[in-house]
C-alpha positions, 0 to 999 in steps of 0.5 A, a space after each residue: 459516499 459509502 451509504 445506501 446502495 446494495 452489495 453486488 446482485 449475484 455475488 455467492 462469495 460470501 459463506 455463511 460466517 462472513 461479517 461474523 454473522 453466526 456470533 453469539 451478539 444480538 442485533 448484528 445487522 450490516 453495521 448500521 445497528 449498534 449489536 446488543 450485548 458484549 461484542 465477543 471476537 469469534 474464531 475462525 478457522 485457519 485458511 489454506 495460506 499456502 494455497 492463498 500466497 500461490 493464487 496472489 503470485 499467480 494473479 499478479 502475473 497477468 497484472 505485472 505487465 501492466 506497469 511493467 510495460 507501461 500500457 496501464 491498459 487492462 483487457 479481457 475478463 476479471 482474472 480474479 475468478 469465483 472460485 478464488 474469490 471464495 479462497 481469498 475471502 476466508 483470510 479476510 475474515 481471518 484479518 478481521 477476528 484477530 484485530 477483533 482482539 479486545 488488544 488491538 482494540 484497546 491499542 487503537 483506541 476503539 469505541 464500543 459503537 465501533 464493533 458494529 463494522 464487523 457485520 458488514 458483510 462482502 459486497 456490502 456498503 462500507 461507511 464513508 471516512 477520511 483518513 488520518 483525521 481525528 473523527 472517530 478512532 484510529 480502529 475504526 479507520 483501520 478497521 474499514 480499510 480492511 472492509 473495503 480492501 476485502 471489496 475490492 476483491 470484489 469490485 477491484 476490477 470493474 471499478 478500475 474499467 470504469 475509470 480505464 473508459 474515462 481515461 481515469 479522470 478525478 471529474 465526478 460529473 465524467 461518471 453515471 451514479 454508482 460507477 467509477 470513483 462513486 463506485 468505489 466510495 461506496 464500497 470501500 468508504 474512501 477513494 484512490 487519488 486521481 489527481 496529483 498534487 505538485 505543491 502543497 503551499 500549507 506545508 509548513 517545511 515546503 514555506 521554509 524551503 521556499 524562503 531559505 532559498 529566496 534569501 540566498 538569491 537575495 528574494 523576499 520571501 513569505 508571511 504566511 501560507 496565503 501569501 505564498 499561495 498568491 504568488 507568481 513564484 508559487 503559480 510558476 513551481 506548479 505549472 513547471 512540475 504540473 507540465 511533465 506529468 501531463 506530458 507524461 499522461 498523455 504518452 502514455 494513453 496515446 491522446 492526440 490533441 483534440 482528446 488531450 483538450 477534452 480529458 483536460 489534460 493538455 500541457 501546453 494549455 497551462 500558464 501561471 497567470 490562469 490557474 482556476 480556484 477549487 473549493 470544494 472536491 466536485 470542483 476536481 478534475 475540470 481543468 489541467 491544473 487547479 489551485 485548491 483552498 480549503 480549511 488548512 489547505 492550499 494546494 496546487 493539482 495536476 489533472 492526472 493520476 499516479 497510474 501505478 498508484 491506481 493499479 496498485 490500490 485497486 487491484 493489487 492492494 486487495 490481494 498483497 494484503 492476504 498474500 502478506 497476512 499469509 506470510 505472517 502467518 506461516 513464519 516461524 512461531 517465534 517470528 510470528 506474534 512480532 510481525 502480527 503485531 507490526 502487520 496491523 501497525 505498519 501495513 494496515 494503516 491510516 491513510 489514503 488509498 495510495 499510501 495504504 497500498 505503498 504501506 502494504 508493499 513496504 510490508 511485502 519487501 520486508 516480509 521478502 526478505 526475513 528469511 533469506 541469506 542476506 538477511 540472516 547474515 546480516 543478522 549475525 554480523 549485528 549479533 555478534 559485533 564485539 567479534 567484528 570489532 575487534 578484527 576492524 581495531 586490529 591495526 597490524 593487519 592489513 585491509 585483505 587480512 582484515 576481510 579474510 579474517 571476517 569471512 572466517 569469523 562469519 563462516 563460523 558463525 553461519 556454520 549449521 544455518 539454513 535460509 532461503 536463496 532469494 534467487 530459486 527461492 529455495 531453503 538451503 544450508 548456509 554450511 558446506 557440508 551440504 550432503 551431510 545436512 541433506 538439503 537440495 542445492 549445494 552451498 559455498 563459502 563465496 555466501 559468506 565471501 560475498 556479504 562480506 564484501 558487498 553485503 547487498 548483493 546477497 539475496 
């Protein structure tokens, strides 16, 4: 996966200045040459970020529905059309100039072949790698993430309709050259999960787990990983925490029996004295359950996705990623280097393409929450403990003398304080002389009155 091959026939979505082509390095081809000369990050210009967060929020409007409802079913034309494709893209290249930063560089550990990736240019091949392993560096892995995210913009859609016709199974032999997960291997070097693993024996804390128990119930428990990878304890865990999911799968994509039996995914098929062995990844996907062992690994997989995980990385991944990086962004100048820099920390990461689109959810969340009034009376809670603590120590008061006293005490610390109501979406003045500070909604002390007592329900 990810060699050979060209990009899309027909895409005009790439500007001149995409892959940084226009940048004063000799030899800059498509990242198959190492460019002469010192690698020099470009600048680019800020796009519209504004304008990208509405598109994000728009497009995902007409996805929503499909893990909302639980279809996982996707109809009709590609709602991500050319023309903002050609508004997204520049917030890729954005991404890409500034972990082009001889800092982000050095923190990850970049080597100087490396830099040749950045003249990969939207739509083309992606070079193949494995997540969260020690070839090549941490940089390099960040740094083809975000390639193919940027191609999913791209591909996204037809490669999840590709797999939609296959009733998304993991089977490589179910797709014609160049389609569906091979598809998606060349264009973004890495693949979503179309399995699930349901016990993962190689994982030293689920052998400990596994023996603490046994020797309560008065079991033997295990030597090593193999031995417990043989056993019939281990066959039966599977097969019980495999038959949910498939049942599962199979209500959801309304299979009846006979297209249960053909997708291989039928639950009452399994049984712990018949789970067949793969060695190798073209072995995935030919039966309901497989057991697969390879070096450091001994593993047992149900024959079914994490359907959400599949939407979100194909086509929402694509898009929260500029939506956050968007978000950054327009923070505050005082907020923003911080989040910069845990942006390509914590949301730009290392890992599978399901973790990479949690990673980048859980960046989302945090992002959703820094400005709002929870968040900011949070903050001055911790900010300002000693004041607290020592209306909690007061033991002469009572307990609603004692909440009365914090929301003052809050109150006054809040005074002149403005943030976002998470509810409209709309900044106003955590102060209740509102027409004195202008703003738009009118505020009450029960912001306050609320945190205090239950500081979760305040957005």
């Amino acid at each position: 996966g990810g060699k050979g091959g060209k990009g899309k026939k027909g895409f005009k979505g790439a500007p001149v200045g995409f892959g940084f082509s226009p940048y004063p390095v000799k030899g800059a081809g498509k990242g198959k040459k190492k460019p002469k000369g010192r690698f020099e990050p470009p600048t680019v210009s800020d796009p519209d970020y504004a304008a990208i967060i509405t598109a994000v929020e728009q497009i995902d409007r007409h996805y929503k529905p499909l893990v909302s409802e639980g279809t996982f079913h996707l109809e009709g034309p590609n709602p991500l059309t050319q023309p903002t494709i050609d508004l997204l893209m520049p917030c890729y290249e954005k991404i890409l100039a500034d972990f082009a930063q001889e800092g982000y560089r050095l923190q990850y550990g970049s080597l100087p072949h490396e830099t040749a990736h950045f003249y990969i240019k939207p739509g083309d091949p992606v070079p193949s790698y494995y997540a969260n392993v020690q070839d090549g560096s941490i940089y390099e892995r960040k740094l083809l993430s975000i390639l193919g995210l940027r191609n999913l913009l791209i591909y996204g859609h037809e490669i999840f309709m590709q797999l939609q016709r296959k009733l998304f199974t993991s089977d490589p032999g179910a797709y014609s050259h160049d389609e569906g997960v091979g598809l998606m291997r060349r264009v973004t070097g890495n693949a979503v999960d179309l399995d699930t693993c349901v016990l993962r024996c190689s994982d030293g804390a689920v052998l400990k787990t596994v023996n603490g128990l046994n020797e309560k119930d008065g079991l033997r428990g295990y030597r090593s990983v193999a031995e417990f990878g043989d056993s019939q304890q281990a066959r039966v865990m599977a097969v019980e925490a495999a038959k949910p999911l498939l049942k599962n799968f199979c209500d959801t994509l309304k299979l009846d029996k006979k297209a249960q039996n053909k997708r291989k995914v039928n639950p009452s098929s399994l049984s712990p004295s018949h789970i067949p062995l793969a060695t190798h990844n073209s072995d995935r996907g030919k039966h309901p359950l497989w057991q697969y062992i390879n070096v450091g690994q001994n593993s047992f997989h149900a024959n079914v996705p994490n359907l959400p995980d599949v939407v979100g990385s194909l086509l929402l991944a694509p898009l929260h990623l500029v939506w956050v990086y968007s978000k950054v962004m327009l923070l505050d100048p005082s907020q923003r280097d911080t989040h910069l820099t845990n942006f390509y920390e914590d949301c730009v990461v290392d890992a599978c393409f399901n973790l990479k689109w949690k990673a980048i959810e859980d960046f989302r969340i945090v992002l959703s929450s820094l400005d709002t009034i929870g968040t900011l009376l949070a903050k001055l809670q911790k900010d300002n403990q000693a004041a607290f603590a020592e209306i909690i120590d007061d033991t002469t008061l009572t307990e609603s003398e004692q909440t009365a006293k914090e929301v003052d005490t809050l109150w006054r610390f809040a005074l002149g304080s403005h943030a976002r109501d998470a509810a409209t979406n709309t900044v106003r003045a955590v102060n209740k002389y509102v027409v004195c500070c202008c703003v738009k909604t009118n505020i009450h002390r029960n912001d306050v009155s609320s945190w205090v007592a239950h500081p979760p329900s305040v957005p």
